[in-house]
N, C-alpha and C positions, 0 to 999 in steps of 0.2 A: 793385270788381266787374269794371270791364276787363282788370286786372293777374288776375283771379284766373280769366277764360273763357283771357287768354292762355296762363296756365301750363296749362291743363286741354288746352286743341289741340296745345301745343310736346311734354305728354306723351304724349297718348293719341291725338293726330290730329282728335278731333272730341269739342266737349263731352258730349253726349250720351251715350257713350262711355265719357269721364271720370268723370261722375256715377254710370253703374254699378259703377265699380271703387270709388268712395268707398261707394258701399252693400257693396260686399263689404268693404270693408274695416271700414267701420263693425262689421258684423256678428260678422267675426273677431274685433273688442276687445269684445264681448258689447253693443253698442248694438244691440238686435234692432227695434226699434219707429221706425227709423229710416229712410227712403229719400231720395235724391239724384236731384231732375233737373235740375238744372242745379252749376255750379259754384261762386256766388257766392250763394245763399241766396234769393236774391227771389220772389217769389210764385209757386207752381205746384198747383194741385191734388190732383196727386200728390206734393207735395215735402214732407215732414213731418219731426217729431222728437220728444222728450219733454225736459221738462227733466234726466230721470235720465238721459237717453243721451247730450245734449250734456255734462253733467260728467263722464261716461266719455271721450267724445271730449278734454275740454279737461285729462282727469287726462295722456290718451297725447300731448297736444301739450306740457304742463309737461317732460316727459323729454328733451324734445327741447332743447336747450341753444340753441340760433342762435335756435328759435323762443321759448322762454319769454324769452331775452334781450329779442324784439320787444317782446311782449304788455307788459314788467314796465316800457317806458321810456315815459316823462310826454311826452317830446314827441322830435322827431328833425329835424336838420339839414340840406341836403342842397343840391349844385350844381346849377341846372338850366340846361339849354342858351337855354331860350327868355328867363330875366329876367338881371340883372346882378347882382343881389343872393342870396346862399343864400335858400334856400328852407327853412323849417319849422312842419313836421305835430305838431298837438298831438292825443295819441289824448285818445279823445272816454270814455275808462274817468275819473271822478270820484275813486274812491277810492285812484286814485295819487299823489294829491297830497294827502292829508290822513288814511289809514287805515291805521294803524300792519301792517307787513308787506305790504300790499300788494302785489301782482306780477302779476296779469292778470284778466280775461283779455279781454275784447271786450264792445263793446255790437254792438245790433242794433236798425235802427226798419223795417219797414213797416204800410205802412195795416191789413194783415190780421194781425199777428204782434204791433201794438204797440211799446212800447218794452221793449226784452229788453236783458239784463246776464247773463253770466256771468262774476263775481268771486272769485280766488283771494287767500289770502295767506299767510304763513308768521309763524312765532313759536318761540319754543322748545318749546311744547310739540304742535308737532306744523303742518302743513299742509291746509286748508279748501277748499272748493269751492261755491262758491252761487250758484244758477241762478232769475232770475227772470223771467216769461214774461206781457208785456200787462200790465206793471206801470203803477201810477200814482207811484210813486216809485221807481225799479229801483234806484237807488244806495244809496237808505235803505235799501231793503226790505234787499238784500243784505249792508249793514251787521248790519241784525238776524240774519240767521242767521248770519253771521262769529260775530258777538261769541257769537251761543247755542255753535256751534263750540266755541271755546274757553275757554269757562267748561265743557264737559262734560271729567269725569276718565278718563283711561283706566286700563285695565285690561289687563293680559296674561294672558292664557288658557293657552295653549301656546307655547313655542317651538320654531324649529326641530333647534336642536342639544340639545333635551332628552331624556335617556334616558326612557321611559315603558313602558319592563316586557322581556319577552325571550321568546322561542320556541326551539323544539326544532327542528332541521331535520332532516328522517330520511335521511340519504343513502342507506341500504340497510337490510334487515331487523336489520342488528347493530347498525350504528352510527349515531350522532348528535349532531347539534353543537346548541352555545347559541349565539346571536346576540343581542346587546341591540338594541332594537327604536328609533326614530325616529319623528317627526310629518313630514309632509310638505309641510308649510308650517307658519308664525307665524301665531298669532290674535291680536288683539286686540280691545278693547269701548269702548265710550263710554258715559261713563253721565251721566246729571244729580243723580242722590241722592249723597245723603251713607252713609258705614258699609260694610261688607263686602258681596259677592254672592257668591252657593251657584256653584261648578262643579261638574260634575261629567262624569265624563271614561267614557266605553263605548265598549271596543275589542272588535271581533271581529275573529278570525283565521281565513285560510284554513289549515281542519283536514282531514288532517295538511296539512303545508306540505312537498314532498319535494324534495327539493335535486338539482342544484347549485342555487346560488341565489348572485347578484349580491350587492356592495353598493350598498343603492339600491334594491333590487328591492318593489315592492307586495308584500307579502305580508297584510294587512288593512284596515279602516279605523276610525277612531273618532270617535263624536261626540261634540259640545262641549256640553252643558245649561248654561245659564244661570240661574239660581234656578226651575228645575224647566220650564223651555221651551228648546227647541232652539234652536241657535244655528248652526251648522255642522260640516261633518264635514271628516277632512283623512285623506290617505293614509298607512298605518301603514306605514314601510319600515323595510328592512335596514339595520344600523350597517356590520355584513363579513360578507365574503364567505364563504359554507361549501360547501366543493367538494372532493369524494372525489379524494384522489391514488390515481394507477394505481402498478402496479409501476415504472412507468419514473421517473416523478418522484421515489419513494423513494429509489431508487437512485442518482439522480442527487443527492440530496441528501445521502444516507448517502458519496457519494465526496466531494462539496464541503467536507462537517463535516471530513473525515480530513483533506485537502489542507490546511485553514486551520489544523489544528492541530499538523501536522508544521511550517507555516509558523511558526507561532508558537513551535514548541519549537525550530526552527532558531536565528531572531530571539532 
């Protein structure tokens, strides 16, 4: 809690401060139910969280490499100026030492919050996050929804580089190009049953769509149904680019074609 008001003054000059750029920033990774007044977590009235916003916050600390190194190590060694002997801090996380993948992420105790854990781990089939808040067993409990984790199957919905249909781009009253179309992100599902699930995929386009037009560019979106319930929507983009050449660009390319193949007949 010391080490953590320090960093919060050496950044921002004054905790108080600090605590409000951690709610902005909270906020920007979509933790909205979140607020910070102080730097170190300890009791405040106004100081709050959910457990879905702290595994937001703990999914954007795993990215971080220096720090998910911390969170994932069982205990740490260290010189220190005042004894003769190294010094070593054993994190106070249980399932580092005995839950297969295991790799973080923190506990937490006060009188008003309880004992709190949130534990991550990884496997092959994929990476978990479990958040438990004023537990009576935080380290079991967190077990239990690890392991529900990874007994659920996943499923791919969409991908990103998957072609998923094409549009007309009208550059001008005559003319008009095809584009094949993209998703704008990867989906994926988790399920607990056994046996197949209904997709079903509803794309609308911006009609007409009049170019030029990027590759990349939004031009629709489409949503995802799940055995007849909504799941989420993803942005329908551009695979290339459709963009009327002027007289000058023909020209210049009707001289480039001659040149390479005088070159070539030269050669």
């Amino acid at each position: 809690n010391d080490t953590a008001v320090v960093l919060a003054e050496h950044i921002a000059g004054d905790e108080s401060f600090f605590a409000q750029l951690m709610t902005y920033k909270a906020f920007t990774l979509g933790a909205v139910h979140t607020r910070f007044q102080n730097a170190s977590g300890l009791p405040d009235p106004e100081h709050y969280s959910t457990a879905y916003d702290l595994a937001i916050l703990s999914r954007y600390l795993l990215d971080n490499p220096i720090l998910a190194d911390i969170v994932s190590s069982p205990q740490v060694s260290f010189d220190h100026p005042g004894y003769l002997e190294n010094q070593t801090i054993h994190n106070t996380n249980p399932l580092l030492s005995y839950y297969s993948g295991a790799d973080g992420v923190k506990t937490g105790t006060t009188n008003a919050a309880g004992n709190c854990l949130i534990a991550s781990a990884t496997r092959d089939n994929g990476s978990f996050i479990a958040v438990v808040l004023h537990s009576g067993n935080r380290a079991g409990d967190c077990q239990k929804l690890l392991d529900y984790g990874f007994s659920l199957q996943s499923y791919e919905l969409i991908r990103s580089n998957e072609t998923i249909g094409a549009a007309q781009i009208h550059l001008d009253e005559e003319n008009q190009v095809e584009v094949s179309l993209l998703p704008g992100k990867s989906l994926c599902i988790l399920e607990d049953k056994t046996g197949d699930i209904t997709v079903e995929r509803r794309m609308r386009l911006d009609e007409p769509i009049i170019g030029p037009v990027n590759a990349g560019e939004i031009v629709g979106e489409m949503e995802i149904w799940v055995d007849q319930h909504y799941f989420d929507s993803v942005d329908v983009r551009t695979e290339q680019a459709a963009i009327k050449e002027n007289w000058l660009d023909r020209g210049i390319t009707w001289v480039m074609e001659r040149i390479y193949r005088w070159i070539v007949h030269v050669w």
